[in-house]
N, C-alpha and C positions, 0 to 999 in steps of 0.2 A: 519141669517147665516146658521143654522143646515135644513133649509127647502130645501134650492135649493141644499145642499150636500144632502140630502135623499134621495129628484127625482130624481137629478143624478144617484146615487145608485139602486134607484127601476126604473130607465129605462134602464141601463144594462141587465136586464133579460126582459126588451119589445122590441119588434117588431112592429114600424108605420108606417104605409101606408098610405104616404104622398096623396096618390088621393082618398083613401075615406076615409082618418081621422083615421081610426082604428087602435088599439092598441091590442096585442097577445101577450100575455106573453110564454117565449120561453127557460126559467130556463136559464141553463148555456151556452146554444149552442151561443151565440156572443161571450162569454170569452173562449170557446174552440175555435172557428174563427179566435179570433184576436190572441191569442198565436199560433195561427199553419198560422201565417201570418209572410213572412220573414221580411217585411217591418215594423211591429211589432216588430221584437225581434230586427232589426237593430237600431228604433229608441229607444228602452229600451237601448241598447249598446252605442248609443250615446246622451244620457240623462245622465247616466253614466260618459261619457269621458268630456261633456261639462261642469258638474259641478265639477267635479272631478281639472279640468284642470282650471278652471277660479277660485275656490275658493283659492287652493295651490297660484297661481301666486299673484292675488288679495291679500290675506293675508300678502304675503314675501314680496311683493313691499312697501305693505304698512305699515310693520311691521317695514323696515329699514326706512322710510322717516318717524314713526313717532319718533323713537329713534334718527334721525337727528333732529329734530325738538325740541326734549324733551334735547338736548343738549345745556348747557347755552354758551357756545359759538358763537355758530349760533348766525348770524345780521340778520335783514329783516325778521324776523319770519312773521309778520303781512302779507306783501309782498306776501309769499312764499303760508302764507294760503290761502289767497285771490286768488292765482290763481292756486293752489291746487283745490277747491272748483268748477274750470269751469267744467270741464268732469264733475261732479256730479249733477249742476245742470241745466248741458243741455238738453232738452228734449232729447228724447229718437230716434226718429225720424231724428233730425238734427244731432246729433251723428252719426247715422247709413251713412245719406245723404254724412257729412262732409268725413267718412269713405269710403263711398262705391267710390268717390270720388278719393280719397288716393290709391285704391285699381287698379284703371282703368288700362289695361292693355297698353293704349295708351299712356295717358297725368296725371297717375297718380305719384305721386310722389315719393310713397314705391318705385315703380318700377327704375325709375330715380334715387334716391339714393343710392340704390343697386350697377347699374350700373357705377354709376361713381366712386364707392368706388373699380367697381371689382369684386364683391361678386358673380354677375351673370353677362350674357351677352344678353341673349334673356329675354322681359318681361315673366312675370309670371301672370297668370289668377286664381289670389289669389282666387275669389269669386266662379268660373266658374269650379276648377279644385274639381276631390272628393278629392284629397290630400294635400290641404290646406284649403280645403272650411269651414270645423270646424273649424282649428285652427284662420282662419283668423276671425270670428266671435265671437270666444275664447277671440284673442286679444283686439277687442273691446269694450268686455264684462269686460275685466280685466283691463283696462282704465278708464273705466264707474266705477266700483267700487273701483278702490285703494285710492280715497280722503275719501270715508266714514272709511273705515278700519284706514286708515294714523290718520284720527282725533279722530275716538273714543279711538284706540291705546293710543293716544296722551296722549288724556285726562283722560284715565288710567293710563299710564305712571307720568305725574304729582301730581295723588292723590297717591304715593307712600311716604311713611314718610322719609323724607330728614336721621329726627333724629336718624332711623334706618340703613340708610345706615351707617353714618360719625357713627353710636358707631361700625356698623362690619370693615369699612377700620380701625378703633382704634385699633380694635383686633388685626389686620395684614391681615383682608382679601382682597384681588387681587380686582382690575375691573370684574374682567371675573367672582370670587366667589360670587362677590355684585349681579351682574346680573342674576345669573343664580340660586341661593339661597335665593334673599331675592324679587329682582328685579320683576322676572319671577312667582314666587309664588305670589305676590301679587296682580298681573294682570290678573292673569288667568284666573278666575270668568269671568270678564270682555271680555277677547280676547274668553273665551269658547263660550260666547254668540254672539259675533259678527263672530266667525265661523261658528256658528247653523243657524243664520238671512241667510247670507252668500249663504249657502246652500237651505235653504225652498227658498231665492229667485231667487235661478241661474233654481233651477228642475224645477220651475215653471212658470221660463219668455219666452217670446215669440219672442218679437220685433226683436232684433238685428238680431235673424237667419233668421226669417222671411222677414225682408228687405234686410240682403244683397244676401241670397242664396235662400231664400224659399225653403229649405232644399233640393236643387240639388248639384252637380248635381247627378241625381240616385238615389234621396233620401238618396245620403250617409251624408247628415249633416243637415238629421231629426232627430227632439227630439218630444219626447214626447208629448210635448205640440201643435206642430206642427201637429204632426201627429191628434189629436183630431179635430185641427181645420180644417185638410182637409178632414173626413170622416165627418164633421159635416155640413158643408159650400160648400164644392165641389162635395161630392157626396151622399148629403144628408142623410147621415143614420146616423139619431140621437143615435140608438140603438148600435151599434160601439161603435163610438163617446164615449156614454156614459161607456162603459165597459172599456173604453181605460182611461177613467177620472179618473172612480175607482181605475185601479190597479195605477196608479200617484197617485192619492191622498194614499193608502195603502201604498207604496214604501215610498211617504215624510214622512206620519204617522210614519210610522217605523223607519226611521231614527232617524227625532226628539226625538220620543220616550225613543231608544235605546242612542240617543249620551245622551238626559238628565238625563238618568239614568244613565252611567256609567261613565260620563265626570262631566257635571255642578252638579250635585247633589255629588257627590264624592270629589270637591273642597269644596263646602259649609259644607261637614264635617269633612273637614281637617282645 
């Protein structure tokens, strides 16, 4: 694992010439390059908005369906999980396909349903437009993910001590005091980590923008990781490429870093 993050690293500061193989070491001049590239700092900005936007939504959807779930009332739980669990474990591919699909400006269905509701009148070119073009790849990303969130929620939710609740409703405390005092403390550990996963994997994925928009149009719903793979593959300069990897991997580093210091590590010593 730490070998291909190195050369990564130490090919940031080379320069290959792909026709006669050679290798130049060129210090910082690519990481000055790529920061004084607009298309650089738009897809940092939208690295940014995509995780930002898919983890929030991801979380909340999945945080009310697992608290519906985790309610002894509910019938058909069994049911509900079973096809809770399809977005999750559809490849990643057919997702996109089934979506992009969904999306068609012609014969897709978003569009038709909209329409017949009212909502608009002319189709919409979800994929095609810079002004939905992230969110619409947002959407599908926060699809893809709200069954893992909903279940491990879940199964946090459930390891919660009954015992502890029924002596605080004894006391006199409210629903809303049980949940937010005893409930919400006791899960947190748990939801802190499945926000952090959450996160290292929205900054890092590729697929979904890549299939439905291949971060057009204008590049305005390129990320990061996008961005890597078309200085690396389309216009060959590994050297880029590679500087462009670094500061992603430094940006996740940091996050992580920073949320498990001052988040997960901060509950473990409460």
């Amino acid at each position: 694992m730490l070998i291909p993050l190195i050369y990564t690293l130490i090919m940031g500061f080379m320069k290959t010439d792909l026709f006669t193989g050679k290798i130049k070491f060129v210090g910082v001049k690519q990481f000055i390059r790529i920061f004084g590239d607009p298309y650089f700092r738009l897809a940092v900005k939208n690295t940014f908005l995509w995780t930002a936007g898919s983890v929030v939504f991801q979380f909340l959807i999945g945080f009310i369906i697992a608290n519906i779930l985790n309610a002894s009332q509910v019938r058909g739980k069994t049911i509900i999980r079973i096809l809770l669990m399809v977005p999750w474990v559809l490849p990643s591919v057919v997702s996109a396909m089934v979506w992009d699909w969904s999306y068609h400006p012609d014969y897709g269905m978003i569009n038709e349903m909209l329409k017949r509701a009212g909502i608009i009148t002319q189709s919409i070119n979800w994929t095609s437009s810079g002004s939905t073009a992230l969110i619409s790849a947002i959407i599908v990303n926060v699809w893809k993910m709200v069954p893992f969130v909903a279940l491990m929620t879940e199964a946090a939710l459930q390891g919660v001590s009954q015992d502890l609740k029924e002596a605080a409703r004894v006391d006199g405390a409210k629903s809303r005091q049980v949940f937010f005092h005893i409930v919400i403390p006791e899960i947190s550990s748990s939801v802190n980590t499945v926000i952090l996963l959450l996160s290292i994997w929205t900054m890092n994925s590729f697929t979904f923008i890549y299939l439905l928009t291949e971060g057009g149009p204008a590049h305005s719903s390129e990320i990061l990781s996008l961005y890597i793979y078309r200085q690396a593959f389309k216009n060959y300069d590994f050297g880029t490429a590679s500087a462009a990897a670094s500061v992603l991997f430094v940006i996740t580093a940091a996050i992580a870093l920073v949320y498990n210091r001052f988040v997960i590590r901060r509950d473990r010593e409460c």
